[in-house]
C-alpha positions in Angstrom: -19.4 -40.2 -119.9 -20.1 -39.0 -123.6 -23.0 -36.6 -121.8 -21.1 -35.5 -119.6 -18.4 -33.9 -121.1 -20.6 -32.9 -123.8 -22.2 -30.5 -121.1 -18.8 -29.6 -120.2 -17.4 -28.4 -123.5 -20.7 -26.7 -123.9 -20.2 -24.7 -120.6 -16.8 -23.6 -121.7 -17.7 -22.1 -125.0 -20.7 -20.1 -123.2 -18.1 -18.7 -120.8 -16.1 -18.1 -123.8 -18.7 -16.2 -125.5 -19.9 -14.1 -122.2 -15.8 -13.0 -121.8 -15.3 -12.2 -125.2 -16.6 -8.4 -125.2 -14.4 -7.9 -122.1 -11.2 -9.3 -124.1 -12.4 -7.6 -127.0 -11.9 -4.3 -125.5 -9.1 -2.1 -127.3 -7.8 1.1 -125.1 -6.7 4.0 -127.0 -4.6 6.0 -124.9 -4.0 8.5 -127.6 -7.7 9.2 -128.7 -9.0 12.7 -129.2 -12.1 14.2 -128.6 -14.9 13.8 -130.7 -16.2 17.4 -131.9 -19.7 17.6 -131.2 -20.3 19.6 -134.0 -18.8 18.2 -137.8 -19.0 19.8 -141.0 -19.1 16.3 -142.8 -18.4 16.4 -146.9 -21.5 14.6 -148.6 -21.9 13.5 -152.5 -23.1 15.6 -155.0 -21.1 18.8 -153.9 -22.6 19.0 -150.5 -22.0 19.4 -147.1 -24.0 18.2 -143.9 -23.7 19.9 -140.1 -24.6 17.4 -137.7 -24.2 17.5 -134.0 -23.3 14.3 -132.8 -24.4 12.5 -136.3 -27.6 13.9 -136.4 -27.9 17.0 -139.1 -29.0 20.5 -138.4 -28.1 22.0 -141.4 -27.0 21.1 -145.4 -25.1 23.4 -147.7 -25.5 23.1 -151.5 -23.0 24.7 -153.8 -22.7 22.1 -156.9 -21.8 23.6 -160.6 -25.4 22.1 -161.6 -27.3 24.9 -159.7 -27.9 28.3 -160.1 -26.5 29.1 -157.0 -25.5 27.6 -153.7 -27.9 27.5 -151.0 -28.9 26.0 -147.2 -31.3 23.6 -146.6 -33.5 22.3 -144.6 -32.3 24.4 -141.2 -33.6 22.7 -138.7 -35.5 24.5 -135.9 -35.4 23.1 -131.9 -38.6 21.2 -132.8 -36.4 18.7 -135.6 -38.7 20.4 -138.3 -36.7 22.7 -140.9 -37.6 26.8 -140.6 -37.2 27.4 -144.2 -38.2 25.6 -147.4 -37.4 25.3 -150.8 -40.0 27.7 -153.2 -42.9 30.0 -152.5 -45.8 27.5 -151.0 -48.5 29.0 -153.7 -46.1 29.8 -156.6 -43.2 27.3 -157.2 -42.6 27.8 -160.5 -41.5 31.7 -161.0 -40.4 31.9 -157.0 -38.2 28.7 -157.9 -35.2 30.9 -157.0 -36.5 31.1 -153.2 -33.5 28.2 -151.9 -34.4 28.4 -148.5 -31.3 30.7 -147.6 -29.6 31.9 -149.9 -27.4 34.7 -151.8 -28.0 36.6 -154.7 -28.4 39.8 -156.1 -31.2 41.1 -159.2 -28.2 43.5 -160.9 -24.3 42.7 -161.3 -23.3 45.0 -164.2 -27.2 44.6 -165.8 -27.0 40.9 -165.3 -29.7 39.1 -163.2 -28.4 36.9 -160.5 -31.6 36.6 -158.9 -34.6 34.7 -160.8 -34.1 31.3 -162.5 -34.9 32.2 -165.5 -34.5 35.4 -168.1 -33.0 36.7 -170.8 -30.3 39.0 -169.0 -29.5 35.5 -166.2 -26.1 35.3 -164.4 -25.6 31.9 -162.2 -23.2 31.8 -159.1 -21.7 28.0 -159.9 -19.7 26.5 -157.1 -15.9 26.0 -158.0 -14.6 24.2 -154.8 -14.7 23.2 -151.2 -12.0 24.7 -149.5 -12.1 23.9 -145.8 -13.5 22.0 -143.0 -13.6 23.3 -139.1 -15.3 20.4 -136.5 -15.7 21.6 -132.7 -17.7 21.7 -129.5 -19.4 24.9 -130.5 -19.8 24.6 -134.3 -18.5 23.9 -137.9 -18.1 25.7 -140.7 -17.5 25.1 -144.3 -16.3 27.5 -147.0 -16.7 27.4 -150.5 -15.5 29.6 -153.5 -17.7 30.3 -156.6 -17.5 32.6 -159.4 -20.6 34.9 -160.7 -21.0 34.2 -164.7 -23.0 36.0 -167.2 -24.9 34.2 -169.5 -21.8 34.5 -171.8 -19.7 32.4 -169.1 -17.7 35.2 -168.7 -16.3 35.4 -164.4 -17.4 39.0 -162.9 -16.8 38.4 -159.3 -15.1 35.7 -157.6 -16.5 34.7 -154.0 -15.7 33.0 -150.9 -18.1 32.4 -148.6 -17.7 30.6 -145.3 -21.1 29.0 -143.9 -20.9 28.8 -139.9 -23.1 26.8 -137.7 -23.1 27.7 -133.9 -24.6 25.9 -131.2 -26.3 28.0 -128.7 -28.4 27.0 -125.6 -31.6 25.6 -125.7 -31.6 23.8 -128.6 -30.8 27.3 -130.7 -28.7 27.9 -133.5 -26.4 30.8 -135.3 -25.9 30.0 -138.7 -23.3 32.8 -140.1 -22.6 33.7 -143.4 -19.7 35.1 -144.2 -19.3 36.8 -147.6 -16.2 38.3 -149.9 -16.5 39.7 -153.4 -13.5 40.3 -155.6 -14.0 41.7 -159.0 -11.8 40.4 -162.0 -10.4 42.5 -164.3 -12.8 45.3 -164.5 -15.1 47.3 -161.9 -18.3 45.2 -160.4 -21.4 47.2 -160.0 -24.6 45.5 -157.6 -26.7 48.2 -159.0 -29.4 49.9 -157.0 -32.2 47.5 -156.2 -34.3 45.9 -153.6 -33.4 42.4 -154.5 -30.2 41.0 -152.9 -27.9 40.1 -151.0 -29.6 37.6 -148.7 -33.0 35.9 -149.2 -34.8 33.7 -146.3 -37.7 31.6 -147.5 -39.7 30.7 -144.3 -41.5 27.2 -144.0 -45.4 28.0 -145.0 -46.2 27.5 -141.6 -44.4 30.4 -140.1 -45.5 32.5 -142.7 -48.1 35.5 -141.9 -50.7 34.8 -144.8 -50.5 30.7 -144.7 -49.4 30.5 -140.6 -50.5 33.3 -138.9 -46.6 34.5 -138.2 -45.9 37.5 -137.3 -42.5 39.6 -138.2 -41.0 42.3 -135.8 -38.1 44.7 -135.8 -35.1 46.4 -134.0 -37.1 49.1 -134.6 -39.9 48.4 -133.3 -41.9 47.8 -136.5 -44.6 45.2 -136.7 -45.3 42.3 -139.7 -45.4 44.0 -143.0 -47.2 47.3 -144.3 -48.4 50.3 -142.9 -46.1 53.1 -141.3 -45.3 50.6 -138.2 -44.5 47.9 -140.7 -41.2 46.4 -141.6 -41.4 46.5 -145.1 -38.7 48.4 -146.8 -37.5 49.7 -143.6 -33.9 50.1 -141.9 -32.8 47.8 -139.1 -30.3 46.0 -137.3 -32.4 42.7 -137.4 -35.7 41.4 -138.7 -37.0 38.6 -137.2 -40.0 36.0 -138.6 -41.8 33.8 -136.0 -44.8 31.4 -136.6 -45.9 28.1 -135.6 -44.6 24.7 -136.7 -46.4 22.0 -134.5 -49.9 22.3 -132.6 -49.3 25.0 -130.0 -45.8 25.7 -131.1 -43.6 28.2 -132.3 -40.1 28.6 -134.0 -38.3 31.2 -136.3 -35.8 33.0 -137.9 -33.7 36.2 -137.2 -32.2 37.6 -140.5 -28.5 40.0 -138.6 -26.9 42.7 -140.2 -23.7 43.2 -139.0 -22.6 46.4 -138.6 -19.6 46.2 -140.4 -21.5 46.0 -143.6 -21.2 49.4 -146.0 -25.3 49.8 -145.5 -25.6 48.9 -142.3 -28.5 49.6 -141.1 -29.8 47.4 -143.7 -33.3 47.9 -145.6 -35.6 44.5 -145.1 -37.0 43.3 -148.3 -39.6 41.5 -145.8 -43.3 40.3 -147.1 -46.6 38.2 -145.4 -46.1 35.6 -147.6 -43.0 34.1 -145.7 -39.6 35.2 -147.4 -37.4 38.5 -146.0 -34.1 39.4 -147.5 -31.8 42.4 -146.7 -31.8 44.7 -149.5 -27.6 45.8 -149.6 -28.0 48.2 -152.8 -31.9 49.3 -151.5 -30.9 52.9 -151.4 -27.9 53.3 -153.7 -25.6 50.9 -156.3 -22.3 49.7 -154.9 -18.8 49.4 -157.1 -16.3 46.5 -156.5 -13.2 47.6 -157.2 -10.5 45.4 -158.8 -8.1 44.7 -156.1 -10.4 46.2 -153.3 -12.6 43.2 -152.1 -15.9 43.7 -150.7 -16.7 41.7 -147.4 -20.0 40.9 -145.8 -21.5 39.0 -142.4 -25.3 38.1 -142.1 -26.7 35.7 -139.7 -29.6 34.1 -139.0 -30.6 33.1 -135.7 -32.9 30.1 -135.2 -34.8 29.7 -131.9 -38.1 28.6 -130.2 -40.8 30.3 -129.3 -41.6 33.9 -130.5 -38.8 35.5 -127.9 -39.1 39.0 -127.1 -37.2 41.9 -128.3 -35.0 41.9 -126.0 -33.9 38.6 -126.4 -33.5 39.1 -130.0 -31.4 42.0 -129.4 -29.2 40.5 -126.7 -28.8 37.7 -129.1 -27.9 40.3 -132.5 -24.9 42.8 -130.2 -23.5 39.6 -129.2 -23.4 39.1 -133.2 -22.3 42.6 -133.8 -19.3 42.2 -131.3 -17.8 39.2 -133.3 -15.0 39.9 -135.9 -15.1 38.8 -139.6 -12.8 36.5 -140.6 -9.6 35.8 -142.8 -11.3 35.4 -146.3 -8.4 36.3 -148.2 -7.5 32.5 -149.2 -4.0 33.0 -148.6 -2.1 30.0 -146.6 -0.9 31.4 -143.3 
């Protein structure tokens, strides 16, 4: 009857439908692994670090800024340890990008502050390369340092490294090489620059009730046990960022670095920086680049010293990479 094979037909194209993701399967026997870590190219001169499509990190270098910077930098909590701006003074601290690179005197001009009279800006030329793998990515960029005249004192490559490490930690490593064109390049003496670190308000000593510690031993920020203005291999800046929990960051010096060990430009308010020309101005050179490696390590918790250290001499073992541009 009409009903019956109605019923029928309708059977078939169910079983039809239930089959079809098991004929719709497509073998690839020539697939690759999936990194589990991608530097992925964004719009707007930006790149993201995800692990497995979900972003840890974000690098901003386009020629609209005043200089590149990272953020947000997520923490093992999902929340970011750094943010953009001093929390009580956004306007003249509008040069605090989270993490970034900079430096108050190159040949008189300022490189540091957003605004001035004497202002140089480090404007992002290029990306230049991509790495994706199990342990990390890593882009690097090239910029050049203007005066206000547009003129090019230093060209720089830097390569930004994300590293996975157990736990739900992270390395991010910054990897830094100044060339002077045409004429000698002077970072003249001053406690401002190379490498600022603008904690999240909540980590902070005065608005969290953070605390900052030493290699050395010192303790948050003044007084003759404090870290302010003082040599060491790391600094590290730990405060709460949910209800009964803690994350921060660990600003490395590596001891490659001419200064090494640096001077910490490190305050209660929530920012510390390494201080390169603290004790003495620095000539570049032409045709004598200067390289540089910083890191900061971001973990949980407020880890003890030893950890800390364990974590900064497996740091201080690593080699600094081809920076030279050249094709191999």
């Amino acid at each position: 009857s009409a009903g019956f094979m109605f019923r029928r037909c309708r059977l078939l194209a169910l079983s039809c439908v239930v089959a079809l993701p098991l004929s719709a399967q497509v073998l690839l026997p020539n697939a690759r692994p999936v990194p589990l870590v991608q530097a992925v190219p964004q719009p707007y001169e930006q790149v993201s670090f995800q692990r497995e499509g979900a972003e840890l990190a974000r690098l901003h270098f386009g020629p609209g800024l005043n200089r590149p910077f990272i953020f947000p930098l997520l923490g093992p909590s999902g929340r970011s340890v750094t943010r953009m701006g001093h929390p009580h003074d956004p306007v003249s601290h509008s040069h605090h990008n989270s993490i970034w690179v900079s430096h108050n005197d190159v040949n008189g001009w300022s490189f540091w502050a957003d605004r001035g009279t004497n202002q140089g800006r480090i404007v992002g030329q290029r990306l230049e390369k991509l790495e994706d793998s199990d342990a990390g990515a890593a882009a690097t960029i090239f910029s050049h340092w203007l005066d206000k005249s547009g003129k090019v004192l230093l060209e720089e490559r830097r390569r930004v490294s994300l590293e996975l490490l157990p736990d739900g930690e992270s390395l991010l490593v910054l990897d830094l090489r100044f060339e002077a064109k045409g004429a000698p390049v002077t970072f003249g003496k001053t406690p401002f620059g190379l490498v600022g670190v603008r904690l999240a308000k909540t980590i902070g000593i005065a608005d969290g009730g953070g605390t900052i510690r030493n290699s050395e031993g010192n303790v948050d920020e003044q007084g003759d046990n404090g870290c302010f203005w003082k040599r060491a291999r790391w600094c590290d800046y730990s405060g709460p960022v949910l209800p009964g929990k803690a994350e921060g960051a660990t600003l490395f010096d590596h001891p490659a670095n001419p200064n090494h060990p640096t001077y910490f430009h490190v305050r209660s308010d929530g920012w510390m920086g390494s201080s390169f020309t603290h004790d003495a101005a620095r000539v570049i050179q032409p045709g004598q680049p200067l390289q540089l490696r910083y890191a900061v390590f971001v973990h949980r918790d407020v880890p003890a010293r030893e950890k800390l250290q364990a974590r900064w001499e497996a740091f201080a073992g690593s080699a600094l990479p081809d920076l030279s541009g050249k094709k191999k």
